[in-house]
C-alpha positions as CSV (number, residue, x, y, z in Angstrom):
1,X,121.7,-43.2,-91.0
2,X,125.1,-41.5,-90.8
3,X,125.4,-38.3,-88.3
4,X,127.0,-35.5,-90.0
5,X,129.4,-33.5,-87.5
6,X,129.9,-29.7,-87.9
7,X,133.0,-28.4,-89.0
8,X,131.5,-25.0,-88.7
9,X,129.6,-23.0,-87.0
10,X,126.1,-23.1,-88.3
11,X,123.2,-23.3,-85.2
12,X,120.5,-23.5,-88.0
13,X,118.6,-26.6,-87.7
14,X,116.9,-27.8,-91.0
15,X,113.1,-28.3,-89.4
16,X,111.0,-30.3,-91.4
17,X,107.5,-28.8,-91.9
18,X,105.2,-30.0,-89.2
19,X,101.4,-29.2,-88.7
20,X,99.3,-29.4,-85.7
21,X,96.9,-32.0,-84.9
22,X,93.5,-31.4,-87.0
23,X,91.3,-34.1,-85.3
24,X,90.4,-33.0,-82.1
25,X,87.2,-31.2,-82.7
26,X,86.2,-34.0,-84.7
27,X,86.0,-36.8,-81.3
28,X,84.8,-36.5,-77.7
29,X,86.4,-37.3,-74.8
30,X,83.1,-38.2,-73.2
31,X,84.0,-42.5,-72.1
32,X,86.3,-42.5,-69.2
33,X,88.7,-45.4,-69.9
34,X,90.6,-44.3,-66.1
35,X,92.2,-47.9,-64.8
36,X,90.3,-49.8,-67.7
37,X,91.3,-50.5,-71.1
38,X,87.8,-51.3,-72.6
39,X,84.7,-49.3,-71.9
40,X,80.6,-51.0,-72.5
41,X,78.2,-48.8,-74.3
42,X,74.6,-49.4,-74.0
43,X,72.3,-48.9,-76.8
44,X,68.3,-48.8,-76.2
45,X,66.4,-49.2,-79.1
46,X,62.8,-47.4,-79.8
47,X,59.2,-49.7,-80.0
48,X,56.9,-49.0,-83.1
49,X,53.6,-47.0,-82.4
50,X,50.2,-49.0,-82.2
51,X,46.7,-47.9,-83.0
52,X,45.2,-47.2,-79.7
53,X,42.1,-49.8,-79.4
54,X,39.6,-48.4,-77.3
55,X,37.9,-51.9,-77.2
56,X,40.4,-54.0,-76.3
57,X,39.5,-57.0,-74.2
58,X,42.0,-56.3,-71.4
59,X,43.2,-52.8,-70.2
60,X,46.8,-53.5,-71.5
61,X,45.9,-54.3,-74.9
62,X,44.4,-51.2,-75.4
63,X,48.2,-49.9,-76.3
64,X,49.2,-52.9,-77.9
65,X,51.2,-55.8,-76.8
66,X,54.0,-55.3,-74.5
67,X,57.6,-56.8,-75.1
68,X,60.6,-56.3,-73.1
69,X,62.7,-53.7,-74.5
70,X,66.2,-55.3,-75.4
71,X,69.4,-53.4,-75.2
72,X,72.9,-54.4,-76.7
73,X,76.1,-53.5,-75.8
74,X,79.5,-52.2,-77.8
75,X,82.6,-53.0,-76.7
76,X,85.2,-50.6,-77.3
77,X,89.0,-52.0,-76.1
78,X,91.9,-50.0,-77.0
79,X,94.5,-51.4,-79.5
80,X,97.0,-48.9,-80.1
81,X,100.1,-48.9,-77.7
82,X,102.7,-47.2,-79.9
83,X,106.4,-46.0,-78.9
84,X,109.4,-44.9,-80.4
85,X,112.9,-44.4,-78.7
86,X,116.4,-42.8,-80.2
87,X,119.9,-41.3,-78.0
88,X,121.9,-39.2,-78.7
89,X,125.5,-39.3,-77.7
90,X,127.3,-36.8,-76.3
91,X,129.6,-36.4,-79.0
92,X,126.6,-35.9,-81.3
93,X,125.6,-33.3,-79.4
94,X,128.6,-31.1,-78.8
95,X,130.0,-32.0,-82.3
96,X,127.2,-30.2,-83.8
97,X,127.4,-27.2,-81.8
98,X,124.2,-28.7,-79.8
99,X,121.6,-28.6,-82.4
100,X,120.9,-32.1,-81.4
101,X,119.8,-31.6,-78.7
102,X,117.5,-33.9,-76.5
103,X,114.7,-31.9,-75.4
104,X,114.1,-30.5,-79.7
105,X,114.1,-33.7,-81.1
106,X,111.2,-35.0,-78.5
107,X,109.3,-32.0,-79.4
108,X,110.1,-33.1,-83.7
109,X,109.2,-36.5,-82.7
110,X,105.9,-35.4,-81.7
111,X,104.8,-33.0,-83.8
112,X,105.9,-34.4,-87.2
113,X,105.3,-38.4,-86.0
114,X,103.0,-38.7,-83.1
115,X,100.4,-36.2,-83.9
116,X,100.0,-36.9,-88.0
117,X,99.7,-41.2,-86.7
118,X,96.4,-40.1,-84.9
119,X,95.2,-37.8,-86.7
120,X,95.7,-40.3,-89.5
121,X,94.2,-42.9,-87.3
122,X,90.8,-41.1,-86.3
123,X,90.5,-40.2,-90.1
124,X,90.8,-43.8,-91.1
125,X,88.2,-45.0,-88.4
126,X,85.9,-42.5,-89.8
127,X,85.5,-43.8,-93.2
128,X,85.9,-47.5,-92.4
129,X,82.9,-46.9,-90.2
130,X,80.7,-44.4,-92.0
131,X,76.5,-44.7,-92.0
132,X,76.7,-42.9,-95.4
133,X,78.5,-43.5,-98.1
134,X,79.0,-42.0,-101.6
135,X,81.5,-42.4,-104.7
136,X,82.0,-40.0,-107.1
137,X,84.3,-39.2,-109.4
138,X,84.9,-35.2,-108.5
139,X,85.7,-32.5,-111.0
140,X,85.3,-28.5,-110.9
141,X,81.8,-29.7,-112.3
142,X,80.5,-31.5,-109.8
143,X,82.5,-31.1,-106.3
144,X,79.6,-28.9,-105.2
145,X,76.8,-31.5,-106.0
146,X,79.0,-34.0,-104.7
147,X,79.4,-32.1,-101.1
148,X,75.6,-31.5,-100.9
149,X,75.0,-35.3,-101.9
150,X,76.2,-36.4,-98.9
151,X,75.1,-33.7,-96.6
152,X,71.3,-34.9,-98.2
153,X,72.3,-38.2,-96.9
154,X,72.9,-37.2,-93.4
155,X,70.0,-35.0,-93.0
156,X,67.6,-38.1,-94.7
157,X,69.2,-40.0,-91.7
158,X,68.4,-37.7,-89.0
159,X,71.7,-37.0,-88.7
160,X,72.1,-33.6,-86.2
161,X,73.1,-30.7,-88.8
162,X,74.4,-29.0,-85.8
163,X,78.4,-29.4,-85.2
164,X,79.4,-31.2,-88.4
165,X,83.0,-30.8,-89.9
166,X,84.3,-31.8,-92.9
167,X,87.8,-33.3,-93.1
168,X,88.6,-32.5,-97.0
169,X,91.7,-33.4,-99.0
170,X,93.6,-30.6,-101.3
171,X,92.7,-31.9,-104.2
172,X,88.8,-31.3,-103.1
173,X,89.0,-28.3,-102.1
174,X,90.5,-26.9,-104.9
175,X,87.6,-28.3,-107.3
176,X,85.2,-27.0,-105.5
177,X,87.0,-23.2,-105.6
178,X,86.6,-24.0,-109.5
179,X,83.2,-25.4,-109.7
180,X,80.9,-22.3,-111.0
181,X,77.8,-23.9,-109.0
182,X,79.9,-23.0,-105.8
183,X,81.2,-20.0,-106.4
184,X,77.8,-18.4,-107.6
185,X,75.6,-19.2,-104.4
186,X,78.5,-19.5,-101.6
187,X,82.0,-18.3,-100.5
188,X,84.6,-20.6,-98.7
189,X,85.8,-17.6,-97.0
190,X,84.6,-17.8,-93.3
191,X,85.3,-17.4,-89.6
192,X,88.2,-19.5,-88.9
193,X,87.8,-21.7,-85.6
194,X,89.6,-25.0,-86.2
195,X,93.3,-26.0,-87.3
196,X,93.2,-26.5,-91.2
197,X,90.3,-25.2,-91.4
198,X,89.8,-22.5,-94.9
199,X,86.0,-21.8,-94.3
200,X,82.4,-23.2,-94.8
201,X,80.0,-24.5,-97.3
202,X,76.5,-25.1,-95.5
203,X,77.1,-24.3,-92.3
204,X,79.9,-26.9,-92.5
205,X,83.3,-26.0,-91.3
206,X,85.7,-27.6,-93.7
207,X,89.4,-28.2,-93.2
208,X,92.1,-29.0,-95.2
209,X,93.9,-32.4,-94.5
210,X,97.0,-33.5,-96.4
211,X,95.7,-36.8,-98.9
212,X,98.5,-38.8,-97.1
213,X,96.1,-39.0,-93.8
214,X,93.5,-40.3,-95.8
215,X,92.3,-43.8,-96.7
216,X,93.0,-44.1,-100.8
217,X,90.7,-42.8,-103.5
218,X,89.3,-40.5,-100.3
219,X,87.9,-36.8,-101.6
220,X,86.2,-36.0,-97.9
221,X,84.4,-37.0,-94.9
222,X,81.4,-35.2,-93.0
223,X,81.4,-36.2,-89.7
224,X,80.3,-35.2,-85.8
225,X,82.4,-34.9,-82.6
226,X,79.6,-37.3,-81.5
227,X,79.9,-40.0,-83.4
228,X,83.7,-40.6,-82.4
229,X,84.8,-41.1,-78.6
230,X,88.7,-40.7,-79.4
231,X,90.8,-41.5,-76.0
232,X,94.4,-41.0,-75.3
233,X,94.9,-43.2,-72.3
234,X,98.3,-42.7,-71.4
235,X,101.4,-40.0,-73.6
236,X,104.4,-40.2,-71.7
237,X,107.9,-39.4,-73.1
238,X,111.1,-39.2,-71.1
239,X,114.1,-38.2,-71.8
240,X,117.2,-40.2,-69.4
241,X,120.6,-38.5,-69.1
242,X,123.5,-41.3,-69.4
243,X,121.6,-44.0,-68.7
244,X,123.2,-47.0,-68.4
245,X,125.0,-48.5,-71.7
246,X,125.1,-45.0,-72.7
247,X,127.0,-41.4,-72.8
248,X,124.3,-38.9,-73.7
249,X,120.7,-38.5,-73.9
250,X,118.1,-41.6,-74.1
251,X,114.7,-40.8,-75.7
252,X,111.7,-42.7,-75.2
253,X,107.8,-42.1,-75.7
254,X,104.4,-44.5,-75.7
255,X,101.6,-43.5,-76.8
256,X,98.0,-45.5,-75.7
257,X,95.2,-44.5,-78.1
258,X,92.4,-45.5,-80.2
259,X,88.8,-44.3,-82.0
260,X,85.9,-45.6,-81.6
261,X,82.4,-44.6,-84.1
262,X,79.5,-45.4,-81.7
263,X,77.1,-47.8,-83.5
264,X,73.9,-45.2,-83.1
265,X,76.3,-42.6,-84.1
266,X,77.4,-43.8,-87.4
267,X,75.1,-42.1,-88.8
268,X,76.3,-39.0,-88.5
269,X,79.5,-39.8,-90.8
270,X,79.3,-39.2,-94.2
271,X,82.5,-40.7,-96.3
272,X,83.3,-39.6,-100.2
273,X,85.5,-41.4,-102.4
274,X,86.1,-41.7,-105.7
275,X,84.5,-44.2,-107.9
């Protein structure tokens, strides 16, 4: 790409629009991956219930017959180690009256690349893995019925009703503004607590997500910071002054991430998509 050198004065940078990251209310930090790159989770399953049997031969069998309770273990082993690196030459800077300046462009390269990749990443992870599922194909006649499909599939799961959040694309959103069987019984209009977020249907805070962060044919997901342990091992950027090989400004940055949906958790994702 060609770098375009003021011949005027003009200190007005062009920003791109950038949004901040909507995930994080959505995934715990709750593993500790410190010095590891791959954490064990135990899961203990339940026994069924027995008819007591007051006249059973021996003591024990009164309650049934015992068998060791088994456990199994999920792996979760990080697999994103991402970077990115650009300079900026000294000429570039003070040939543009500074605008390109070292310290801004880390901050761009964050906010418009970094943040959207995870955000994008955790949203993916979340469908892929879903307990629930349910296609439909949503119009302004249906999106309510379609949202409280899915929620009927989390509750018949046992899923906690408590702390769910719905990550919900534009297109969603605005059918369900138009669907009459919404706008009768409930209002979108609501505390706001979360980045994105426009309001809440069911006790459900809902938040509005770009489509391009979600898988394809995606309307919305239901999910609980629960299900998802989401950890950011290691974010370090730097930025070098003439290092060697160059005059100027070296960038660098590594990210270490992943997202994980716990398997006794998935339950508490519900995933929509279109038919």
């Amino acid at each position: 790409m060609a770098i375009n050198y003021a011949s005027k004065f003009s200190p007005m940078v062009d920003e791109a629009f950038s949004l901040s990251a909507f995930t994080t209310p959505a995934v715990n930090q709750d593993y500790d991956w410190i010095g590891v790159e791959t954490v064990k989770v135990y899961s203990i399953p339940t026994v069924a219930m027995n008819n007591y049997d007051v006249d059973g031969a021996h003591p024990f069998a009164r309650y049934g017959t015992p068998g060791e309770l088994q456990n199994t273990v999920q792996e979760l082993t990080l697999s994103q180690d991402r970077s990115f690196t650009f300079s900026i030459d000294k000429k570039s800077e003070d040939d543009t009256v500074g605008v390109m300046n070292a310290s801004a462009a880390l901050a761009r390269q964050i906010e418009q690349v970094v943040i959207p990749e995870v955000d994008t990443y955790r949203i993916a992870k979340m469908f892929s893995a879903a307990g629930n599922t349910h296609t439909a194909t949503v119009t302004a006649a249906n999106a309510y019925a379609t949202f409280l499909a899915v929620q009927e599939l989390l509750d018949e799961d046992k899923a906690p009703q408590a702390g769910r959040l719905c990550f919900a694309t534009p297109a969603f959103i605005n059918f369900l503004k138009l669907d009459s069987a919404f706008t009768k019984t409930a209002d979108l209009a609501t505390r706001i607590s979360f980045t994105g977020q426009v309001g809440e249907v069911d006790g459900v805070a809902i938040i509005k997500v770009p489509s391009s962060y979600f898988p394809a044919k995606a309307n919305f997901v239901i999910t609980n910071r629960l299900a998802m342990p989401s950890p950011i091992k290691l974010t370090e950027y730097k930025i070098h002054t003439d290092a060697p090989g160059i005059s100027g400004s070296l960038v660098e940055g590594r990210i270490r991430y992943d997202a994980f949906v716990l398997n006794n958790k998935a339950n508490a994702i519900g995933a929509c998509s279109a038919e």
